[in-house]
PyMOL CGO cylinders between C-alpha atoms (Angstrom):
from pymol import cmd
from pymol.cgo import CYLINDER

trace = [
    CYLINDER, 97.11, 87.99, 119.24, 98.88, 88.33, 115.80, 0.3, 1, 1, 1, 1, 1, 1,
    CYLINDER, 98.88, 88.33, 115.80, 98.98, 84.72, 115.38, 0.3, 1, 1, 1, 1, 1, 1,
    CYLINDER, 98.98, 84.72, 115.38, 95.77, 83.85, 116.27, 0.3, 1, 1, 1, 1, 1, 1,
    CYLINDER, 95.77, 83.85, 116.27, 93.66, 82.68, 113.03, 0.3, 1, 1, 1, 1, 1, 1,
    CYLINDER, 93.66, 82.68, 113.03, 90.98, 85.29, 112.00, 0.3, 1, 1, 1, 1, 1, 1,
    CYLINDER, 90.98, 85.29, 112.00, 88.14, 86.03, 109.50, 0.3, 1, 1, 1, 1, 1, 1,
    CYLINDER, 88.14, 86.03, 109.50, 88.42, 88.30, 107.07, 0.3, 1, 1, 1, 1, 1, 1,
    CYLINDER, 88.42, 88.30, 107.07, 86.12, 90.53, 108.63, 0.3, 1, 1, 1, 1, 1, 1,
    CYLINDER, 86.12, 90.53, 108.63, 88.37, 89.96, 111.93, 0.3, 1, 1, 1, 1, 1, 1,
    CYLINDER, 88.37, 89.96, 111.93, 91.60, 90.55, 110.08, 0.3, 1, 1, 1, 1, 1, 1,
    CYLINDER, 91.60, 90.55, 110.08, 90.11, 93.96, 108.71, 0.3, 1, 1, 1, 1, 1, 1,
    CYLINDER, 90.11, 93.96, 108.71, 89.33, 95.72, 112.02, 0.3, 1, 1, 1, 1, 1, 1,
    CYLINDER, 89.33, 95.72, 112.02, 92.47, 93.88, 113.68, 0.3, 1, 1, 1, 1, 1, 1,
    CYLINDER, 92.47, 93.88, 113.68, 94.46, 95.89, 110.47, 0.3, 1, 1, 1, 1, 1, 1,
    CYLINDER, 94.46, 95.89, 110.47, 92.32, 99.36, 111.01, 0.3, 1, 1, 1, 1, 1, 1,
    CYLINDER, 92.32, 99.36, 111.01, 93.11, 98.76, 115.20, 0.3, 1, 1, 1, 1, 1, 1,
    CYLINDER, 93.11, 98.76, 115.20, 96.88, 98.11, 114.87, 0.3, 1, 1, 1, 1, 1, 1,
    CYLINDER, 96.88, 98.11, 114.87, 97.19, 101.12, 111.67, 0.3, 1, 1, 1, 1, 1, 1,
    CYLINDER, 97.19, 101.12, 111.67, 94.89, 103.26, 113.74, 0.3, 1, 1, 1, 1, 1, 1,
    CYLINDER, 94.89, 103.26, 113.74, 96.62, 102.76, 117.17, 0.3, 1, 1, 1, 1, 1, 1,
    CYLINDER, 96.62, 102.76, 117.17, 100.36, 102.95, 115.66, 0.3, 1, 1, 1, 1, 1, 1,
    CYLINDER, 100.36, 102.95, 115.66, 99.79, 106.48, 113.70, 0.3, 1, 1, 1, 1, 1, 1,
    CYLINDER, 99.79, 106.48, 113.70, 98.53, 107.64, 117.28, 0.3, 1, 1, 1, 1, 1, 1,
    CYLINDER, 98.53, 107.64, 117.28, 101.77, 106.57, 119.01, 0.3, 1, 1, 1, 1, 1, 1,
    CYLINDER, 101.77, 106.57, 119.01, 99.80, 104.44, 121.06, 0.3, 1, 1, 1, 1, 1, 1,
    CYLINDER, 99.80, 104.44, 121.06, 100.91, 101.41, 120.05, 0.3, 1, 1, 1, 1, 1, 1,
    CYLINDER, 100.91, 101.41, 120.05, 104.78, 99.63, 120.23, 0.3, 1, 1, 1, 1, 1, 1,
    CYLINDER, 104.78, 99.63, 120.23, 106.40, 100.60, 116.52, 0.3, 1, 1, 1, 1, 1, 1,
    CYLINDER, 106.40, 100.60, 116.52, 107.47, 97.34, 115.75, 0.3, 1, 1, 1, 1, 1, 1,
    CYLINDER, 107.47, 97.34, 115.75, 103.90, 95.55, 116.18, 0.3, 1, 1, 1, 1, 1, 1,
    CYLINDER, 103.90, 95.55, 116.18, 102.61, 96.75, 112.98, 0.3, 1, 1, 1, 1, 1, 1,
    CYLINDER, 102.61, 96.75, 112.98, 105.20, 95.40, 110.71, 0.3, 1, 1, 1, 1, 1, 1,
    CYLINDER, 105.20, 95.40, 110.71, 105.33, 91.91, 112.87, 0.3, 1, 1, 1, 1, 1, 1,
    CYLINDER, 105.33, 91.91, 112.87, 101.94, 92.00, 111.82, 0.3, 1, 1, 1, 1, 1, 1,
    CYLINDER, 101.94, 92.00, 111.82, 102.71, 92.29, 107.84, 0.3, 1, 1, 1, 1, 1, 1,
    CYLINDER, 102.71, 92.29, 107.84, 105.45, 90.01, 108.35, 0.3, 1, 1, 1, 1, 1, 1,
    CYLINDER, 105.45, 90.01, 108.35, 103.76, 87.17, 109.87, 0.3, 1, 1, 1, 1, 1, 1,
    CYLINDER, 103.76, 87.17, 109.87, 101.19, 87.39, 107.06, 0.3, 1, 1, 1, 1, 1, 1,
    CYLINDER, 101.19, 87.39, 107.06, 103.86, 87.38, 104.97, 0.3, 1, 1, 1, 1, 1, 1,
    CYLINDER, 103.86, 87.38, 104.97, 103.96, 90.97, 103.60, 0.3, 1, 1, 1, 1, 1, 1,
    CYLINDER, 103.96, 90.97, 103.60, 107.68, 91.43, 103.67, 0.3, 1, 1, 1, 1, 1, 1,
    CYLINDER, 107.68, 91.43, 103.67, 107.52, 95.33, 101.48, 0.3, 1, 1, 1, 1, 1, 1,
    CYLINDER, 107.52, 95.33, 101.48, 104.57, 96.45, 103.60, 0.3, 1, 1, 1, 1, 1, 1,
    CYLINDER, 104.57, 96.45, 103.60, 106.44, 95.52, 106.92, 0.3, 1, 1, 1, 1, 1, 1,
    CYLINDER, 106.44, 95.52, 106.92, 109.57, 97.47, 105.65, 0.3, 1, 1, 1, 1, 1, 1,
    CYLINDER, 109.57, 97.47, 105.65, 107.72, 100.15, 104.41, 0.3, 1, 1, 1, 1, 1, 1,
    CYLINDER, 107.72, 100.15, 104.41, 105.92, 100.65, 107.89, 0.3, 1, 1, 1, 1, 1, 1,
    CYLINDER, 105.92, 100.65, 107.89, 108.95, 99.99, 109.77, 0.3, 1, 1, 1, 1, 1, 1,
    CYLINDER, 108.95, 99.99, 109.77, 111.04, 102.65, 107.88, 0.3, 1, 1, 1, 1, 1, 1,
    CYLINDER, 111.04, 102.65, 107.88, 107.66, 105.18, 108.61, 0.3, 1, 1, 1, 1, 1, 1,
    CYLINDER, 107.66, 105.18, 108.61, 108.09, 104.34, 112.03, 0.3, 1, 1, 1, 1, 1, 1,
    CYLINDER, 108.09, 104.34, 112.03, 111.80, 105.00, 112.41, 0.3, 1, 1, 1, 1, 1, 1,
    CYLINDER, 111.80, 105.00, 112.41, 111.10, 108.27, 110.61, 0.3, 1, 1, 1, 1, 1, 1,
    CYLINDER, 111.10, 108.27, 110.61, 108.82, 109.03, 112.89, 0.3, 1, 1, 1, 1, 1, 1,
    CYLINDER, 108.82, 109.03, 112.89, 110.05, 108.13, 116.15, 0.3, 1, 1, 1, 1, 1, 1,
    CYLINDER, 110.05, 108.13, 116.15, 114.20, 109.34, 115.38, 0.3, 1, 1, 1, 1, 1, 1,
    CYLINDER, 114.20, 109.34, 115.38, 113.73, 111.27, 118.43, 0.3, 1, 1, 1, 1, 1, 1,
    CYLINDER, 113.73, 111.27, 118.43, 112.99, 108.09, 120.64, 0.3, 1, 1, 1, 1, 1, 1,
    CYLINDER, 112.99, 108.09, 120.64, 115.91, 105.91, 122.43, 0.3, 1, 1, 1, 1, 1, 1,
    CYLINDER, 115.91, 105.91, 122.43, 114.83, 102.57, 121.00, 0.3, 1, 1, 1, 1, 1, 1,
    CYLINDER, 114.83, 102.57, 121.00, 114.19, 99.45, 122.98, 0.3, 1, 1, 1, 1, 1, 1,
    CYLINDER, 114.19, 99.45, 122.98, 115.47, 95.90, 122.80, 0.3, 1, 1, 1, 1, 1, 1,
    CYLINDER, 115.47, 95.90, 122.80, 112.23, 94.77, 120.71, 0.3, 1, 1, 1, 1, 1, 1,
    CYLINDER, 112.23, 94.77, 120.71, 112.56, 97.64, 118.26, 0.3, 1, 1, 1, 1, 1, 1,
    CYLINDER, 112.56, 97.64, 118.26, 115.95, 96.53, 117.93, 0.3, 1, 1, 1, 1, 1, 1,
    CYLINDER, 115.95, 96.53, 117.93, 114.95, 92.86, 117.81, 0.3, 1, 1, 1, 1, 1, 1,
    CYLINDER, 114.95, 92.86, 117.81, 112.19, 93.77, 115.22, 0.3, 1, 1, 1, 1, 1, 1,
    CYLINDER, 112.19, 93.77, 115.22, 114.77, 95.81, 113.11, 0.3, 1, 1, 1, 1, 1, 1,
    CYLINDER, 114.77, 95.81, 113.11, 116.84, 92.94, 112.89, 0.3, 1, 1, 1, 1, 1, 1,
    CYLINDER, 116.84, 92.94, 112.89, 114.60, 90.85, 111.79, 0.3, 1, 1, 1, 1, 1, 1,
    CYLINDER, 114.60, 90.85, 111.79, 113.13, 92.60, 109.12, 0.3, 1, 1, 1, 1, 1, 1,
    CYLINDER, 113.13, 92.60, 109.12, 116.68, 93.06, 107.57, 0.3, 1, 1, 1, 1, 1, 1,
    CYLINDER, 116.68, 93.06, 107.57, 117.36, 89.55, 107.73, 0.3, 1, 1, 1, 1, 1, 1,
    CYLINDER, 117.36, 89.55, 107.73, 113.69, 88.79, 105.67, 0.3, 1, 1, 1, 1, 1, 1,
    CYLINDER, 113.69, 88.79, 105.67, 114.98, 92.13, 103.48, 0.3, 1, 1, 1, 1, 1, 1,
    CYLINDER, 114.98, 92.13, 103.48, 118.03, 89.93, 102.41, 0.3, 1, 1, 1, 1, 1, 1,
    CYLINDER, 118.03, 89.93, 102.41, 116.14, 87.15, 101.27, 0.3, 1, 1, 1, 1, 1, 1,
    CYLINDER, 116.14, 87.15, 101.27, 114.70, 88.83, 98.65, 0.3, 1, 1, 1, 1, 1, 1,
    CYLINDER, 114.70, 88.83, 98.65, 115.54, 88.98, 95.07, 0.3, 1, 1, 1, 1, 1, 1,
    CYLINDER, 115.54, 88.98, 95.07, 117.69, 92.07, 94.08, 0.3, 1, 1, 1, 1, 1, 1,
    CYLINDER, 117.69, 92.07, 94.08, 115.04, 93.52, 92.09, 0.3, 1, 1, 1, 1, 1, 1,
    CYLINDER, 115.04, 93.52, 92.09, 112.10, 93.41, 94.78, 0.3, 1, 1, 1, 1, 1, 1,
    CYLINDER, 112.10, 93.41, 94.78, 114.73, 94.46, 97.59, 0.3, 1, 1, 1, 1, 1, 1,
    CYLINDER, 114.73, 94.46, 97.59, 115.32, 97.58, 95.21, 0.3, 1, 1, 1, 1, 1, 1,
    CYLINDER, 115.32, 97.58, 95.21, 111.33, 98.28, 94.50, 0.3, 1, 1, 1, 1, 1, 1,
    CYLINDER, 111.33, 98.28, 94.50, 111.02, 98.40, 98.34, 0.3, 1, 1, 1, 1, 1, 1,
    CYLINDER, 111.02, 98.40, 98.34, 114.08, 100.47, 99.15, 0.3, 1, 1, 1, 1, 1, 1,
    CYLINDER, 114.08, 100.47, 99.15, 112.33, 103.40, 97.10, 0.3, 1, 1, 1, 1, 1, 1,
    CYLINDER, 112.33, 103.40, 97.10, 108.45, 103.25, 96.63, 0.3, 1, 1, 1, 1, 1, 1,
    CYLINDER, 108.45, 103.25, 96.63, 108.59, 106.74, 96.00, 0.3, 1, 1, 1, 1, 1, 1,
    CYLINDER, 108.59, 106.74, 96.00, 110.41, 106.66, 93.12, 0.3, 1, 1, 1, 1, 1, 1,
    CYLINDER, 110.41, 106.66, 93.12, 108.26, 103.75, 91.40, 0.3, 1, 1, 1, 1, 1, 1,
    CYLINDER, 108.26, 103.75, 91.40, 105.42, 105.68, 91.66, 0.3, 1, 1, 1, 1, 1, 1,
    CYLINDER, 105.42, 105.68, 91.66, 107.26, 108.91, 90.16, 0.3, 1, 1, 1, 1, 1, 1,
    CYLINDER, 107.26, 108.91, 90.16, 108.11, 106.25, 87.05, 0.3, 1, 1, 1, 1, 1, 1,
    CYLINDER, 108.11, 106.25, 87.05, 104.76, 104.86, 87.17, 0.3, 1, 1, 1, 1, 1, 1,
    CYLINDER, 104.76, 104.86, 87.17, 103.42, 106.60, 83.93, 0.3, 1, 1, 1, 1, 1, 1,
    CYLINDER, 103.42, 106.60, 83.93, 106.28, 106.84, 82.26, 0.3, 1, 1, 1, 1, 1, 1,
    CYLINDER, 106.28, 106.84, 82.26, 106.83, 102.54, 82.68, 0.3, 1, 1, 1, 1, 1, 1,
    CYLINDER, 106.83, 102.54, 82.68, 102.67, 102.86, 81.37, 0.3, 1, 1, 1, 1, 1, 1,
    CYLINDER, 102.67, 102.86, 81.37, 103.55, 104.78, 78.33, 0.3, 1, 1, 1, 1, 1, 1,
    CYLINDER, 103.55, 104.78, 78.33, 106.67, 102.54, 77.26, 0.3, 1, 1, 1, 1, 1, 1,
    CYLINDER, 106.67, 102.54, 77.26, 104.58, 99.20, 77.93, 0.3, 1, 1, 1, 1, 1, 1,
    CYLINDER, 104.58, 99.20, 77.93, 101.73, 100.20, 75.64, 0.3, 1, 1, 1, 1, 1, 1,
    CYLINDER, 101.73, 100.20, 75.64, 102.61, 98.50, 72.09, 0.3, 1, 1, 1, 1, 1, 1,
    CYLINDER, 102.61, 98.50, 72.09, 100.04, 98.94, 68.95, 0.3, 1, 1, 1, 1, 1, 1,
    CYLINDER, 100.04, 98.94, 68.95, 99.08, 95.78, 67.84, 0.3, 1, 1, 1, 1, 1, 1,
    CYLINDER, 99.08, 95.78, 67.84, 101.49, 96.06, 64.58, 0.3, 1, 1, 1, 1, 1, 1,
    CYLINDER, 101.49, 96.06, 64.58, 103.77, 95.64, 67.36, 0.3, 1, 1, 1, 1, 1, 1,
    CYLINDER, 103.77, 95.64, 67.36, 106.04, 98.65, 66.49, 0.3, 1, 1, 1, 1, 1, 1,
    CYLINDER, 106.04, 98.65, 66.49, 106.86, 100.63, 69.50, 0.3, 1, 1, 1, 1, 1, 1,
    CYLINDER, 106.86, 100.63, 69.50, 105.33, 104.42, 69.47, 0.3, 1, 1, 1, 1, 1, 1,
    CYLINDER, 105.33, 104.42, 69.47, 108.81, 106.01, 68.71, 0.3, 1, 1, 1, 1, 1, 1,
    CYLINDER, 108.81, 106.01, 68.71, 109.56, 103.70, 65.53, 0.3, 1, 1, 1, 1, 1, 1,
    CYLINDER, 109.56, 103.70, 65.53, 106.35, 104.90, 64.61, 0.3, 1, 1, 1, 1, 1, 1,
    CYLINDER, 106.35, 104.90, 64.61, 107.44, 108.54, 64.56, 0.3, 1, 1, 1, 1, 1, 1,
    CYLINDER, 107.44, 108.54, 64.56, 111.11, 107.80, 63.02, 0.3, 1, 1, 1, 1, 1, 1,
]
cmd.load_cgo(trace, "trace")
C-alpha cells in the first residue's frame, strides 16, 4: 500500500490513517517512517522512528523493527554532516530558533545590531 501512487487528497488521509493508527499502538512502529522514507522524507522518518523507540523501550523488538532500524541508519549516513546533526536534535533547533532570527536580521546599512551599539 505505501507504494501505491496516490492523490493528494489520498496521500492526506493515508498520512492522518498511518499517524493516527501508530500513536494508538495499533499499527507496526516501523510503517510510519517506511512511509516518510519512501517519499523521501529522510528527518521525518528518523524523527518518528526515534518517537517510536521512545515509546515502545519496553517492547522486545521484531526482525522488521530491526530491519527498519537498519535501514534508516544507513539513509542517516548519507546525509551531509550538517543535516545529520539538525536531525539528531530538533529540540535544540527550535530552542535556537529566535536567537538564529535575531542574529540574521541586518539593517539595510548592513551593520550588524551590535556594531550599532559599540
Amino acid at each position: 500500500v505505501l507504494k501505491l501512487p496516490f492523490s493528494p487528497e489520498e496521500e492526506r488521509i493515508l498520512h492522518r490513517l498511518l499517524q493516527d493508527e501508530a500513536s494508538r499502538g495499533a499499527l507496526a512502529p516501523q510503517l510510519l517512517p517506511l512511509y516518510y522514507l519512501q517519499r523521501g522524507q529522510l528527518p521525518a522518518a528518523l524523527r518518528c522512528a526515534d518517537n517510536a523507540s521512545r515509546g515502545a523501550a519496553n517492547k522486545s523488538e521484531d526482525a522488521n523493527t530491526r530491519a527498519c532500524s537498519a535501514i534508516l541508519s544507513a539513509a542517516k549516513k548519507l546525509l551531509p554532516l550538517a543535516q545529520r546533526q539538525l536531525c539528531d536534535a530538533p529540540s535544540q533547533i527550535e530552542k535556537l530558533q529566535p536567537q538564529l532570527a535575531a542574529e540574521l536580521v541586518v539593517p539595510v546599512g548592513g551593520a550588524r545590531p551590535s556594531a550599532i551599539a559599540a
